[in-house]
C-alpha positions as CSV (number, residue, x, y, z in Angstrom):
1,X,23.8,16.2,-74.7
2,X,20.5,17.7,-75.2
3,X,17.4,16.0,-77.3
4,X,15.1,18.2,-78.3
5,X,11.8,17.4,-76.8
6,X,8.6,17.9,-78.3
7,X,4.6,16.6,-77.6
8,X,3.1,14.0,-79.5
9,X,0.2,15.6,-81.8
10,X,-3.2,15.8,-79.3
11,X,-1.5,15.0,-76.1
12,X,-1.5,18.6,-75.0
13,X,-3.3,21.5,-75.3
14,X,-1.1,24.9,-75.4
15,X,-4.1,27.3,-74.8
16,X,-5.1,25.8,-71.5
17,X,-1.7,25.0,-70.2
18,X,0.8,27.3,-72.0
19,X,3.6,26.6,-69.1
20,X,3.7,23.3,-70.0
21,X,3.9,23.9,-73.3
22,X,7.1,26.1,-72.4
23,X,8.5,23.4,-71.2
24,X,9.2,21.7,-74.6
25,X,11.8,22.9,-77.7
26,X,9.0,23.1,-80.1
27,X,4.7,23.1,-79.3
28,X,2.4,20.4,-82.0
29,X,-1.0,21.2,-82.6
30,X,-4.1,18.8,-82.8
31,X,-4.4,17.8,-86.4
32,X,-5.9,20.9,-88.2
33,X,-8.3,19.5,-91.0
34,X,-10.4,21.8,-93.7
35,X,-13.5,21.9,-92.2
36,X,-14.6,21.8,-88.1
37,X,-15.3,18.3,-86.6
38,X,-16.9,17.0,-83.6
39,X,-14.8,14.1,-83.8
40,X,-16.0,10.8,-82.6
41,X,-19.2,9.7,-80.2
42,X,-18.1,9.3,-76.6
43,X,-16.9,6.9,-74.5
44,X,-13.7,8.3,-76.9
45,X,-10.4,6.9,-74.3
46,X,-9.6,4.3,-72.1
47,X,-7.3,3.5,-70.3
48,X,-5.7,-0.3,-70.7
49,X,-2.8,-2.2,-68.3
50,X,-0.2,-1.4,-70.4
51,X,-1.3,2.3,-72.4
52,X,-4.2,3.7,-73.5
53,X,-7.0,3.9,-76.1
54,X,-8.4,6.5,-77.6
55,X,-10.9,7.3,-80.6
56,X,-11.2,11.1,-80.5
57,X,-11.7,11.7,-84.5
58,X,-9.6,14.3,-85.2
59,X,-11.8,17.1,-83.6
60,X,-11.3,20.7,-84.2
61,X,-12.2,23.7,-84.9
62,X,-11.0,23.6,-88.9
63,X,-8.1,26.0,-90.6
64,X,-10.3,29.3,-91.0
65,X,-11.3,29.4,-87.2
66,X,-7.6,27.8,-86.4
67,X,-6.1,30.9,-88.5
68,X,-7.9,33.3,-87.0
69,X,-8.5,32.5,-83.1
70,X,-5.9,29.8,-82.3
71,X,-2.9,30.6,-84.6
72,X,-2.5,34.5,-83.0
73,X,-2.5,33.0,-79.3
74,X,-0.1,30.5,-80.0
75,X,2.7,32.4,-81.3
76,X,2.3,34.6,-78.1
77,X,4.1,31.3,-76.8
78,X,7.0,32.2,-78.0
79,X,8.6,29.1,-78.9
80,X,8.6,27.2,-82.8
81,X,5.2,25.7,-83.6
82,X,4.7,22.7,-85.8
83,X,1.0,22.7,-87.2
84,X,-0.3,19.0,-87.5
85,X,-2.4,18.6,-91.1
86,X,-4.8,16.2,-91.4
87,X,-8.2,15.3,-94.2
88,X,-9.2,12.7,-96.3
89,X,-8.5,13.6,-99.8
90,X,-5.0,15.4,-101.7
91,X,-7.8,18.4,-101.8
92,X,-7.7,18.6,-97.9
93,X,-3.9,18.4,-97.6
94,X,-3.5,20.9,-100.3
95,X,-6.2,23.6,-99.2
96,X,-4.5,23.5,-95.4
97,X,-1.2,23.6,-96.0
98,X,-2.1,26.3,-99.0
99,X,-3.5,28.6,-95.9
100,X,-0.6,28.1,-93.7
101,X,2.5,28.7,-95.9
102,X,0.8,32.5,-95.6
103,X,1.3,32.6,-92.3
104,X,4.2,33.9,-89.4
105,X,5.2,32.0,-86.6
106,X,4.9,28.2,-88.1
107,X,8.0,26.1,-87.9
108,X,7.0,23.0,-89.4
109,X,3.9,21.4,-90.8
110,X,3.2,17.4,-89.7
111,X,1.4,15.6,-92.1
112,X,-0.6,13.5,-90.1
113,X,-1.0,10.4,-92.5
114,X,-1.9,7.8,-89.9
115,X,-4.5,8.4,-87.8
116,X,-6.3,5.0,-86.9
117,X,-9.4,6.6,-85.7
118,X,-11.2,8.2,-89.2
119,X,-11.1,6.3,-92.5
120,X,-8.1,7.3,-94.4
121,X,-7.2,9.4,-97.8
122,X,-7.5,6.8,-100.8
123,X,-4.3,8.7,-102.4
124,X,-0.6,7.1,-101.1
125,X,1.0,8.6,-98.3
126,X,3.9,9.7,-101.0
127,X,0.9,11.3,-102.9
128,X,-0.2,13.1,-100.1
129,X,3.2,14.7,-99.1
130,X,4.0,15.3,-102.8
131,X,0.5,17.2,-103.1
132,X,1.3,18.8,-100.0
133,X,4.9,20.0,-101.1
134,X,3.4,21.9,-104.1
135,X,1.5,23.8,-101.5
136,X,3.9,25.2,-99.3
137,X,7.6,25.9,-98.6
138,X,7.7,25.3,-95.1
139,X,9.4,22.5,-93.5
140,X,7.3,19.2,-94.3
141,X,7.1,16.2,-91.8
142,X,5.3,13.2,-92.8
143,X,3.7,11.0,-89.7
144,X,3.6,7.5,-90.5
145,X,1.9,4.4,-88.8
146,X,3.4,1.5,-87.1
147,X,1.0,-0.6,-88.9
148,X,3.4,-1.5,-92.4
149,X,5.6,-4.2,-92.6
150,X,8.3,-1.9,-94.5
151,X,8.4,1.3,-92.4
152,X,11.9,1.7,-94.7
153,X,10.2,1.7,-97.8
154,X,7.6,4.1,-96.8
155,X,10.1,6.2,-95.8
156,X,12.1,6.4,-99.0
157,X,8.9,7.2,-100.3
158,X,7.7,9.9,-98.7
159,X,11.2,11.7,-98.3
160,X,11.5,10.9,-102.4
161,X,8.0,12.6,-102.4
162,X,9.6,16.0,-100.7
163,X,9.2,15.1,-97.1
164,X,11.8,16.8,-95.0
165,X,11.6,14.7,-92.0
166,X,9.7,12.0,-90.4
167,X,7.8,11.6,-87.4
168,X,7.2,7.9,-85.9
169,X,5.1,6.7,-85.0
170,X,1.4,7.3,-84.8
171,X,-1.1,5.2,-82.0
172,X,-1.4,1.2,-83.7
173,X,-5.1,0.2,-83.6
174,X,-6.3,-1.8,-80.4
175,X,-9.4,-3.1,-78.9
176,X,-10.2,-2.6,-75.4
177,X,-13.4,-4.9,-73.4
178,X,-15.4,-4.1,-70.4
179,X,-14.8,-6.6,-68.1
180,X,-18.2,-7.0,-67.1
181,X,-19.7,-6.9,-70.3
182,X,-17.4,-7.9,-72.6
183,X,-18.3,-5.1,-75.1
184,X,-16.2,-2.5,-76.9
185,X,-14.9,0.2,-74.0
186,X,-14.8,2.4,-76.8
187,X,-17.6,3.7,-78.8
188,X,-16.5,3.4,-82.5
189,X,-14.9,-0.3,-80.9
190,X,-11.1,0.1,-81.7
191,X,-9.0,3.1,-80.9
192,X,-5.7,4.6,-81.7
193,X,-3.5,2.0,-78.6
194,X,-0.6,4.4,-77.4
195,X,1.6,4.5,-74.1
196,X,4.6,2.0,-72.9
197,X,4.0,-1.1,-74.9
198,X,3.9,1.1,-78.0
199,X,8.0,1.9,-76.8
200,X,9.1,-1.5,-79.2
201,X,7.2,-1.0,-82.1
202,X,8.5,2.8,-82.3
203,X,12.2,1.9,-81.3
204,X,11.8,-0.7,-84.9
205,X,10.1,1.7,-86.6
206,X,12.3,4.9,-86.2
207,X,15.4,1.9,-86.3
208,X,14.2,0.7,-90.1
209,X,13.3,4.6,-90.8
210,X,16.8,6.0,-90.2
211,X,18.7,3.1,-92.0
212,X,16.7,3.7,-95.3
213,X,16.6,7.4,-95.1
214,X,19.3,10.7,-94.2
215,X,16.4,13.1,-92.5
216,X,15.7,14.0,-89.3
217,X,13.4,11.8,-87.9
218,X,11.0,12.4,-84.7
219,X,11.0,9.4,-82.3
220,X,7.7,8.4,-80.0
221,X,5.7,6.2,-78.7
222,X,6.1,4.9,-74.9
223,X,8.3,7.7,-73.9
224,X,8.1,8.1,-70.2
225,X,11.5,8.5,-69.1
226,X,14.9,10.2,-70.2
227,X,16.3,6.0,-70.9
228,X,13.0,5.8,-73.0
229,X,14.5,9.0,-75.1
230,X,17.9,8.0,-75.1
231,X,16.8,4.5,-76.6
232,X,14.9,6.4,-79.2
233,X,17.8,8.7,-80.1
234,X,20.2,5.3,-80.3
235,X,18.8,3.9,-82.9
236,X,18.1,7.6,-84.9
237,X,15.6,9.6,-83.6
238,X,17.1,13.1,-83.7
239,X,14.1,14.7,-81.7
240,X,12.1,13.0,-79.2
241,X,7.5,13.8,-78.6
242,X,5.8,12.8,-75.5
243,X,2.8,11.7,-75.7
244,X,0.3,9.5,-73.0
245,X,3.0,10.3,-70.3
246,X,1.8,13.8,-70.4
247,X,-2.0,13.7,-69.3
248,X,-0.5,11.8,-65.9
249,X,2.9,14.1,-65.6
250,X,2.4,17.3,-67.1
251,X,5.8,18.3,-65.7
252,X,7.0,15.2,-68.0
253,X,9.5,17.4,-69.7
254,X,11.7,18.8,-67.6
255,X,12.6,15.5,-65.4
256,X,13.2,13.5,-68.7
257,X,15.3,16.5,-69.6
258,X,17.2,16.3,-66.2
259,X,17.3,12.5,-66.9
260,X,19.0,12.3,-70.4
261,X,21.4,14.8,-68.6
262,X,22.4,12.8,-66.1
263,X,22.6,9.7,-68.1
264,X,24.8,11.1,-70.3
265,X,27.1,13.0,-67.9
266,X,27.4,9.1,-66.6
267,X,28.0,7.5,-69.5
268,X,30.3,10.0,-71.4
269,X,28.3,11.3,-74.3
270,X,28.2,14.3,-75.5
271,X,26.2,14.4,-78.5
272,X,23.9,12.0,-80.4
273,X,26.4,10.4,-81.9
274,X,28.0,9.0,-78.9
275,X,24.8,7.4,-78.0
276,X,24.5,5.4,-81.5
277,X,27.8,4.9,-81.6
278,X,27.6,2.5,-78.8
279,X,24.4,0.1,-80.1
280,X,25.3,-2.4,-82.2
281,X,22.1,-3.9,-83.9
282,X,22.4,-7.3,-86.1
């Protein structure tokens, strides 16, 4: 059985470490928004017990400079590319994806809808992805946060809105202290919280997502290990991202690929299927 393996959205960066991007089935960018940003003041991560905090703000370069200087030296990669979309309006969703459905060598576009650590489009994330739709014809995945009560319902609306997949699920807001101070670690206060204790929320999430909805869906959040991608595949994750993991074990990809292997090959199964087939969840 083999999951496809991806990296969460702004947990690696292809350019400076394209072997480890090789590593994956597929390579996501940082969010790409309309104009450049600087992102957020520093101290922008921490690290917590359990995961890790960060408030980076979306930085980046914007889509002309990403179209012109980034977008070439990634498809020398040679492996699919999804483009991660962010802004703050339907204009910015519209104006991005409107520049990439021009151009080779783009899989997918990832609708970043979630991101905890900028203020957030007024429009509805269904808005957003049907604004989106009208601008291109590429494969559309919609990103959605942890932090909804009815990750089912946003589901059917976003794949009712012309999503063509789902990725789940984004950081969750946290709030980390200095011990000696007791103030904020982070700059801007709360950050995006990911790493293992994010592992529950996304095995419900991508659970409710994939009972409401017939898409593929993209599971992370926590994953670490090849049991950590066979539990998101067992309850409907069709593709697995790795995320924190990958700025302590670059090399993440390949042992949790030689451990969904062997757990399989142990257990009998052959295909996703086998591994649903054998959860029962009441």
């Amino acid at each position: 059985m083999r999951i496809p393996l991806l990296n969460a959205s702004g947990c690696l960066d292809a350019l400076a470490a394209p072997d480890v991007a090789r590593t994956l089935d597929a390579f996501v960018t940082k969010t790409i928004t309309p104009l450049p940003r600087e992102g957020n003041p520093p101290v922008r991560i921490a690290e917590t017990a359990h995961g890790m905090l960060n408030s980076i703000g979306l930085q980046g370069p914007g889509i002309d400079a990403f179209v012109v200087d980034a977008l070439p030296r990634l498809r020398e990669l040679g492996m699919p590319l999804w483009v991660s979309v962010g802004g703050f309006s339907v204009s910015d969703y519209t104006h991005v994806c409107e520049r990439l459905d021009a151009e080779e060598g783009i899989a997918t576009i990832e609708l970043n809808l979630s991101c905890p650590n900028v203020e957030e489009a007024p429009e509805s994330a269904a808005a957003l992805v049907a604004a989106a739709r009208t601008a291109t014809t590429k494969p559309l995945y919609a990103k959605l946060s942890p932090a909804q009560w009815d990750i089912g319902g946003a589901a059917r609306a976003v794949v009712g809105a012309g999503a063509d997949g789902i990725s789940l699920v984004n950081t969750i807001r946290g709030l980390a202290l200095d011990p000696v101070t007791f103030r904020p670690r982070l700059s801007r206060g709360v950050g995006g919280y990911s790493g293992a204790a994010l592992k529950p929320i996304a095995l419900a999430a991508v659970y409710a997502a994939a009972q409401a909805v017939d898409v593929p869906l993209v599971g992370m959040g926590g994953v670490a290990t090849g049991t950590d991608a066979l539990e998101l595949a067992a309850v409907g994750a069709s593709s697995v991202a790795l995320g924190t993991i990958l700025f302590s074990d670059p090399g993440a990809a390949e042992r949790v690929r030689d451990e969904i292997e062997a757990l399989s090959a142990a257990r009998g199964w052959m295909a996703e299927r086998d591994v649903r087939s054998d959860i029962v969840v009441h």
